[in-house]
C-alpha angles and dihedrals in degrees: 000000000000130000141209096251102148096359096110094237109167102170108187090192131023122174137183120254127177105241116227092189143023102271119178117227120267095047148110124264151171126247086255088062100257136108113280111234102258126278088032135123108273125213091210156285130300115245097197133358125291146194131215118279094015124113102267119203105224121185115223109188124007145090098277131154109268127189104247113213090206136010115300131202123230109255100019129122109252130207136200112276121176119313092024094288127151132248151165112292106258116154103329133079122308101242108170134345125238125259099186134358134276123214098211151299109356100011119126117237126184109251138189113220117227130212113249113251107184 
């Protein structure tokens, strides 16, 4: 399993899910612990890997390092794609800004979490 050392993660609020899946860390996911369908509201991130049925830490709000789907701009509003990966806001819900950029499909990218808003 892999951990944030020198990722800048600085997560102002984590919080335990169940997971009903295995999810891999740095991605999107429901309060239930699974990926959200693309273009949805997001609990969270993960901050590690789970299986299903385990306790999951999930951070809610924070600049912390997410997977991108596609290629993603510095700077840009993001959205869920599939498996809980992370790209350019298109015409779901604006779920975290980047930080820094991400050079395609599986990179990992610095992104701040926003409050869902509706």
């Amino acid at each position: 399993m892999a951990n944030y050392r020198d990722e800048g993660r600085v997560a102002i609020l984590t919080l335990t899910v169940m997971a009903a899946a295995d999810v891999l860390q740095r991605r999107a996911v429901t309060k239930d612990g699974s990926y959200p369908a693309a273009g949805s509201h997001m609990y969270g991130t993960t901050f590690v890997d789970g299986k299903s049925g385990c306790e999951l830490a999930v951070d809610c709000l924070g600049q912390v390092p997410m997977t991108a789907g596609a290629a993603i701009p510095e700077d840009s509003l993001v959205e869920v794609g599939t498996d809980g990966k992370f790209i350019p806001l298109n015409t779901g819900k604006p779920v975290a800004r980047a930080i820094t950029a991400a050079s395609g499909d599986g990179a990992t990218f610095q992104g701040f979490i926003l409050p869902a808003t509706s």
